[in-house]
C-alpha positions as a printed NumPy array, in Angstrom:
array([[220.095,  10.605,  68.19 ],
       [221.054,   6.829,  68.825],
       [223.152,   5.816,  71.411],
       [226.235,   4.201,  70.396],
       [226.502,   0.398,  72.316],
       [228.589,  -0.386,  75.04 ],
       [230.82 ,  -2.911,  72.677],
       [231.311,  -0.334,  70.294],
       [233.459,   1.312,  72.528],
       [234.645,  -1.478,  74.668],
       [235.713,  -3.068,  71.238],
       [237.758,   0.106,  70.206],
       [239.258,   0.365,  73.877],
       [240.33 ,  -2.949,  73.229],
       [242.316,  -2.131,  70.133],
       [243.851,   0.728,  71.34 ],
       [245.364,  -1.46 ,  74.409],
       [246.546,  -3.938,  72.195],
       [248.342,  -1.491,  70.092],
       [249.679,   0.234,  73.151],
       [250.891,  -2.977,  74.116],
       [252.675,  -3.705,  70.799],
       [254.597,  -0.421,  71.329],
       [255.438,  -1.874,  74.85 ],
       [253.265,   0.886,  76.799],
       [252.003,  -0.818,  79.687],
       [251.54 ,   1.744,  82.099],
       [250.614,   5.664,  81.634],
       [251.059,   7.719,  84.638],
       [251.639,   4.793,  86.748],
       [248.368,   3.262,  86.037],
       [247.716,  -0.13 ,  84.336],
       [245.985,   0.314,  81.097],
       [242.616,  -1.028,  81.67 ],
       [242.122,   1.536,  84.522],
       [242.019,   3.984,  82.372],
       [239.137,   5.83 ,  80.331],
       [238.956,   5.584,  76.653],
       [239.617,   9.239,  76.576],
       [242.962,   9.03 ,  77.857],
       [243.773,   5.835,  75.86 ],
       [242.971,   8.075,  72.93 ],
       [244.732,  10.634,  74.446],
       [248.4  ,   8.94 ,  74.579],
       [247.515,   6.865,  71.346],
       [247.456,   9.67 ,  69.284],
       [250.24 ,  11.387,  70.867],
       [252.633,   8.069,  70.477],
       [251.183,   7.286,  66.908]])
């Protein structure tokens, strides 16, 4: 199986801040969005989409 690169999913971790950001979420749980994991931008993406 190939590995997917780094970018891949630093470029979609980059979209989904963005589009947090355009909803005006800056912070989830008291954390700054690019402290947290791509799982948990997911996470409260899909549950504010």
């Amino acid at each position: 199986m190939d590995q997917i690169p780094e970018s891949k999913f630093e470029d979609k971790r980059s979209t989904i801040i963005e589009q947090l950001v355009e909803q005006n979420v800056f912070k989830i749980d008291g954390r700054q969005l690019y402290e947290l994991s791509l799982y948990e931008l997911m996470k409260t993406y899909t549950e504010e989409a």
